[in-house]
Each structure stands twice: as C-alpha cells, then as structure tokens.
TORMIRO-41328 format. One record per residue (C-alpha): residue number from 0; chain; x, y, z. Coordinates in steps of 0.05 Angstrom, whole numbers. Each point is the difference from the previous one (the first is absolute). Example, Ala and Ser with C-alpha at 12.3 -4.5 7.8 and 13.67 -1.06 7.14 Angstrom:
2
<rec><nr>0</nr><kette>A</kette><xx>246</xx><yy>-90</yy><zz>156</zz></rec>
<rec><nr>1</nr><kette>A</kette><xx>27</xx><yy>69</yy><zz>-13</zz></rec>
***
This chain:
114
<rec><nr>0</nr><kette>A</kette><xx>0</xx><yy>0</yy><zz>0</zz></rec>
<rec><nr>1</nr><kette>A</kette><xx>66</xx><yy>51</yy><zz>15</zz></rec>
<rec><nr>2</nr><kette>A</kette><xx>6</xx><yy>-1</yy><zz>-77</zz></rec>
<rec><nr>3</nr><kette>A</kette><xx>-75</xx><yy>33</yy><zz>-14</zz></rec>
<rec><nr>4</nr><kette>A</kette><xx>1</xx><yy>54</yy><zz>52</zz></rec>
<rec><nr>5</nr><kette>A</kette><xx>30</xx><yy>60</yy><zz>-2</zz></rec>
<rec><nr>6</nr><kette>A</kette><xx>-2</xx><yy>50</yy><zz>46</zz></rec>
<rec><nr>7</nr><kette>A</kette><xx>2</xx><yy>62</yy><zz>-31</zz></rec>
<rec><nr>8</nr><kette>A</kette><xx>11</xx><yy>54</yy><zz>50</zz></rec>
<rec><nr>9</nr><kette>A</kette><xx>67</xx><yy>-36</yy><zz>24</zz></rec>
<rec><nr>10</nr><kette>A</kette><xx>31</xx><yy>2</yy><zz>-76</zz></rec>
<rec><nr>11</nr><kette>A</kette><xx>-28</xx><yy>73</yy><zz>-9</zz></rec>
<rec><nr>12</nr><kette>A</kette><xx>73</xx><yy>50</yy><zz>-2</zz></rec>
<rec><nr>13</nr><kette>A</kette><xx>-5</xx><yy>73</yy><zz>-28</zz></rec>
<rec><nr>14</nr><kette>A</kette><xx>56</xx><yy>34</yy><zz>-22</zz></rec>
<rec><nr>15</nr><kette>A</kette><xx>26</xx><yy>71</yy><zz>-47</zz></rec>
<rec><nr>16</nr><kette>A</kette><xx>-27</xx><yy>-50</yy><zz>-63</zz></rec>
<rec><nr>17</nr><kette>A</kette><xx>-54</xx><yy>-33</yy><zz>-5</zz></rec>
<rec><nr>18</nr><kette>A</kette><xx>11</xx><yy>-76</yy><zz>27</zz></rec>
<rec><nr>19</nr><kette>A</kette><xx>-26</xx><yy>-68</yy><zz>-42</zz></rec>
<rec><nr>20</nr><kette>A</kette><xx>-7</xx><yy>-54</yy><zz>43</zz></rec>
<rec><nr>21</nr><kette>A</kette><xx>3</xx><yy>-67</yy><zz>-29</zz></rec>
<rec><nr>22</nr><kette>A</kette><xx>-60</xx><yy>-41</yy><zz>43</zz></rec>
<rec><nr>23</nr><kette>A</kette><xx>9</xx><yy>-67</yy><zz>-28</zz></rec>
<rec><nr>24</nr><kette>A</kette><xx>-1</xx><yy>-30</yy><zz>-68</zz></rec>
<rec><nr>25</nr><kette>A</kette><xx>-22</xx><yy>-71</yy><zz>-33</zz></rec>
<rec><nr>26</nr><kette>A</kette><xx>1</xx><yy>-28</yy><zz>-67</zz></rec>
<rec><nr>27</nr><kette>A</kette><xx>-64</xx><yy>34</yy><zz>-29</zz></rec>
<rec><nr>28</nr><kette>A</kette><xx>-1</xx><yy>76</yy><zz>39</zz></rec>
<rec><nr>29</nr><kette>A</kette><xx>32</xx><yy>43</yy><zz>37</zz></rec>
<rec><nr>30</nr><kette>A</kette><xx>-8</xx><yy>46</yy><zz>67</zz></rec>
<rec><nr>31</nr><kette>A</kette><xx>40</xx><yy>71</yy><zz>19</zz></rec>
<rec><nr>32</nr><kette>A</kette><xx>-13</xx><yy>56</yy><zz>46</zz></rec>
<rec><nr>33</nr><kette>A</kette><xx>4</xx><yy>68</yy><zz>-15</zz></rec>
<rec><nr>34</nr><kette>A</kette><xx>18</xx><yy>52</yy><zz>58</zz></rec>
<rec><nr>35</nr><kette>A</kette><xx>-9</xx><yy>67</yy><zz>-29</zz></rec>
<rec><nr>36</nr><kette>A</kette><xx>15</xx><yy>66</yy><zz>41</zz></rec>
<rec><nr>37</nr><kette>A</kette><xx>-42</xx><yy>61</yy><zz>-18</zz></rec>
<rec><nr>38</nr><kette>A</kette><xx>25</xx><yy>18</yy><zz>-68</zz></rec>
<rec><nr>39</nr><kette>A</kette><xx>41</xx><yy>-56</yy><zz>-15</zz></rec>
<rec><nr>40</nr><kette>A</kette><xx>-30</xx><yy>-39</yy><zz>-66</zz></rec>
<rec><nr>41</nr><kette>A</kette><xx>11</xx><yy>-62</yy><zz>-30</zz></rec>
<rec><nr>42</nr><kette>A</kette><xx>25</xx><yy>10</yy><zz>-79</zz></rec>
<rec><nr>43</nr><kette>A</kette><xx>-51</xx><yy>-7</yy><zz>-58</zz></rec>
<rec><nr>44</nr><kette>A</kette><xx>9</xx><yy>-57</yy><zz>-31</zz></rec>
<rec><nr>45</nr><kette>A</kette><xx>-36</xx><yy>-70</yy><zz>-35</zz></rec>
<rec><nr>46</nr><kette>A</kette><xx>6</xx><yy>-71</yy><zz>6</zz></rec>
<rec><nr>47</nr><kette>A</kette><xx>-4</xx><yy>-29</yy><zz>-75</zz></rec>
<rec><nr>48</nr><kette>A</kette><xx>-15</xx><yy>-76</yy><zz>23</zz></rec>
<rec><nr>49</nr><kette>A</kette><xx>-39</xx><yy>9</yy><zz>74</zz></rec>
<rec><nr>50</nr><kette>A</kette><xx>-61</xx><yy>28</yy><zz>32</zz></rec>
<rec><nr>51</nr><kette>A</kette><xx>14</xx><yy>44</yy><zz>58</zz></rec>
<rec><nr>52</nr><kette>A</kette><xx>-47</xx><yy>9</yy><zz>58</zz></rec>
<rec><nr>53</nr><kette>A</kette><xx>11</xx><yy>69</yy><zz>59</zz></rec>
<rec><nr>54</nr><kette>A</kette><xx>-33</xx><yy>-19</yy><zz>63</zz></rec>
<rec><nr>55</nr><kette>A</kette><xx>4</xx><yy>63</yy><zz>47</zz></rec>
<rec><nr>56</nr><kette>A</kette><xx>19</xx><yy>-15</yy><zz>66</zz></rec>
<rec><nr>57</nr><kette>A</kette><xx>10</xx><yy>71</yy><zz>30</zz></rec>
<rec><nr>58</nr><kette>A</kette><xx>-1</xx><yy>72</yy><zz>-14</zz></rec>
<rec><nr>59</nr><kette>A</kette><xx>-48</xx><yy>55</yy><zz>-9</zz></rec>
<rec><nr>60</nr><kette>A</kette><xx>17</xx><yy>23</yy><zz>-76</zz></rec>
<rec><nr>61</nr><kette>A</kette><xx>40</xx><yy>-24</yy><zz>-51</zz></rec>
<rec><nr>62</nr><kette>A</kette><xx>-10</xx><yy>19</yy><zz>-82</zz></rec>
<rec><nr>63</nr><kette>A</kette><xx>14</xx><yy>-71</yy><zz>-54</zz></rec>
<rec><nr>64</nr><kette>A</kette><xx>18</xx><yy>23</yy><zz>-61</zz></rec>
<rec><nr>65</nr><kette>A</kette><xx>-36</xx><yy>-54</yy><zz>-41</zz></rec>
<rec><nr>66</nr><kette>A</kette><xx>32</xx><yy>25</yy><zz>-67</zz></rec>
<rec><nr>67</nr><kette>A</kette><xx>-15</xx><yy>60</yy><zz>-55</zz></rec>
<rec><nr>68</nr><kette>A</kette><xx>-10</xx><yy>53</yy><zz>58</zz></rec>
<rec><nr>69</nr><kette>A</kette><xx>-43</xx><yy>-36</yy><zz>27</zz></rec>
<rec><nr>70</nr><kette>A</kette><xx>-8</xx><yy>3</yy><zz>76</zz></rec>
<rec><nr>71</nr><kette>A</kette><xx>-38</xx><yy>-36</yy><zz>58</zz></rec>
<rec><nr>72</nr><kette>A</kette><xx>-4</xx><yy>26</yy><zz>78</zz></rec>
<rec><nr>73</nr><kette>A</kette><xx>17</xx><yy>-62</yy><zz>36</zz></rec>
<rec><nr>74</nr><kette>A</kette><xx>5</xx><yy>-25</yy><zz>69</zz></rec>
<rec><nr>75</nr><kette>A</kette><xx>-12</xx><yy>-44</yy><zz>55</zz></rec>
<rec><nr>76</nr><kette>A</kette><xx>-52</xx><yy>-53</yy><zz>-6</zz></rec>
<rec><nr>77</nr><kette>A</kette><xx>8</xx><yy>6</yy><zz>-78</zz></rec>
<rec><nr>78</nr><kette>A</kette><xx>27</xx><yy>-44</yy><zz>-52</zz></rec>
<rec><nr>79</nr><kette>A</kette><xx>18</xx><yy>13</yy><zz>-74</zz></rec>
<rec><nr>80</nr><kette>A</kette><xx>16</xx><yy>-45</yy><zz>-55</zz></rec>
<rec><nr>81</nr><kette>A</kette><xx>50</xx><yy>7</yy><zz>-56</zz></rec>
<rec><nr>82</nr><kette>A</kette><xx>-9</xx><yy>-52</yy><zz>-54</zz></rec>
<rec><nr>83</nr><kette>A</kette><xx>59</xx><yy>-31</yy><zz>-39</zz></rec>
<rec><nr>84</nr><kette>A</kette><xx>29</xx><yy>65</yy><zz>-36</zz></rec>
<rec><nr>85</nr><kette>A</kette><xx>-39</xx><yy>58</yy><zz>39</zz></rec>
<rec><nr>86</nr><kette>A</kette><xx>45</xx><yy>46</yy><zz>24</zz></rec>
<rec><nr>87</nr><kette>A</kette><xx>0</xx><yy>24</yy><zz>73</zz></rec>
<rec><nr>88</nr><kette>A</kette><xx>38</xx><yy>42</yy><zz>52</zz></rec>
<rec><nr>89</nr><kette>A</kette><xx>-18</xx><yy>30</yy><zz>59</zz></rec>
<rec><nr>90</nr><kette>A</kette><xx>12</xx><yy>61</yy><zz>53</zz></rec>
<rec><nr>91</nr><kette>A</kette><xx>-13</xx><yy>6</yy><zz>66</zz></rec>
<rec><nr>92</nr><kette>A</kette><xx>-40</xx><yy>63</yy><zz>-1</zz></rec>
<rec><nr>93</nr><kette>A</kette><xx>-20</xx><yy>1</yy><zz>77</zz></rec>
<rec><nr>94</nr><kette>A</kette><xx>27</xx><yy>17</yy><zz>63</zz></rec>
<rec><nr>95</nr><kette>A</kette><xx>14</xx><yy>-65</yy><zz>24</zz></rec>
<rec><nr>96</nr><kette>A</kette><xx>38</xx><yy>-57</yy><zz>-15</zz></rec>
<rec><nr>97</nr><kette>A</kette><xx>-39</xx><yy>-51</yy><zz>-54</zz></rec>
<rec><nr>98</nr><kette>A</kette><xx>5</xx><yy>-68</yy><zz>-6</zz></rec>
<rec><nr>99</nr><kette>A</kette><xx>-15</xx><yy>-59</yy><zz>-52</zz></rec>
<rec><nr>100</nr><kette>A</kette><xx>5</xx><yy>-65</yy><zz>-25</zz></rec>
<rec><nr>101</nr><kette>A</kette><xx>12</xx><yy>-20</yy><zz>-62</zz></rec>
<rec><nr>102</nr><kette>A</kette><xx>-21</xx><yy>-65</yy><zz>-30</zz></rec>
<rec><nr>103</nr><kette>A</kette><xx>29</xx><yy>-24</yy><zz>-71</zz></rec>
<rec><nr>104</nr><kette>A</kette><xx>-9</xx><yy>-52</yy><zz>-37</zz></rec>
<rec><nr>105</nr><kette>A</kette><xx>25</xx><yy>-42</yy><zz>-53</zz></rec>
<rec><nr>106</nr><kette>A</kette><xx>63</xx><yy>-2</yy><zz>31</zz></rec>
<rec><nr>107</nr><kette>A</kette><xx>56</xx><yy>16</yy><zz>-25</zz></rec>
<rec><nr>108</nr><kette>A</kette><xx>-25</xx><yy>67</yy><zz>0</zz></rec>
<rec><nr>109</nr><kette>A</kette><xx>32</xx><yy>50</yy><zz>-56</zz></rec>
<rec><nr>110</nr><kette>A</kette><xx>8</xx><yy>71</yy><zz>22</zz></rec>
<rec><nr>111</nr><kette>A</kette><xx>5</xx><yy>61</yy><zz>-58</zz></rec>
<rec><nr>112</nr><kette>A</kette><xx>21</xx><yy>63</yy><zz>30</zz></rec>
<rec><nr>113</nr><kette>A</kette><xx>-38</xx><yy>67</yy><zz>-27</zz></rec>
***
C-alpha cells in the first residue's frame, strides 16, 4: 500500500523558481507537483503524444494560458485538461502560494517548449 499513497503536503518545497515534483510514475502515466509562489509560472508549452490533466490543490488565483491568447482564471478545487498537442502554461496570479498536480499520460511523455 506505501507505493499508492502519497502524502502530498510532506513532498510540497517552494523555492525563487517554481518547483516540479515528480509524485510517482508507472508504465502507462505519470504524477508531478507543482509549487508555485505568487508570480512564478510554469512555461507554455505542449505535449505532442499525451493528455495532460491540472488538478488544483491550493491557491486563490492563478491565469492557464491554454494557447492563442487564450486565458482561464484558475484555482483551487479546479481542474483543466490539455489534450495531446494543446498548449498550456500557467501563472500564479494570487497572493498566495498555488499548488497542483499534474497527471500525464501515455508515458513517455514528450515535452515542446513555446
């Protein structure tokens, strides 16, 4: 059972960048944490082969950037998906820190930097 829980408030760290935290990964998906201080973001960007799922964990405000100026008001309680080839991002637009899982899958998961 120590392999299928995780307890997420003991692996959350915050630092001057925004911090991935890899959660656990199998053959078929793939789980990270993202610890974002107020205006930290993570990068726009796609993944050509996988589906990517943003469960919100924590924070008050953040802005995705779902692609072609697009943007979304986010936060906790939320989830958005980006299918294979969307492109995301996000910033944490509030005033405190935000939190969020992402969930990927096929694995291996290909990442294309905007």
């Amino acid at each position: 059972m120590e392999a299928r829980l995780f307890d997420l408030k003991k692996l959350a760290r915050f630092d001057a960048a925004p911090q991935k935290i890899p959660v656990y990964t199998s053959d078929k998906t793939l789980g990270a944490m993202w610890c974002l201080e107020p205006g930290q973001e993570v990068f726009l960007h796609r993944h050509p082969n996988a589906d990517d799922i943003w469960i919100c964990l924590e924070g008050d405000e953040g802005t995705y950037f779902a692609g072609g100026g697009e943007e979304v008001r986010i936060r906790e309680g939320m989830a958005v998906l980006a299918r294979a080839g969307e492109t995301h991002g996000m910033k944490n637009t509030g005033t405190k820190r935000f939190v969020f899982i992402g969930i990927a899958a096929p694995v291996p998961v290909e990442t294309e930097k905007l």
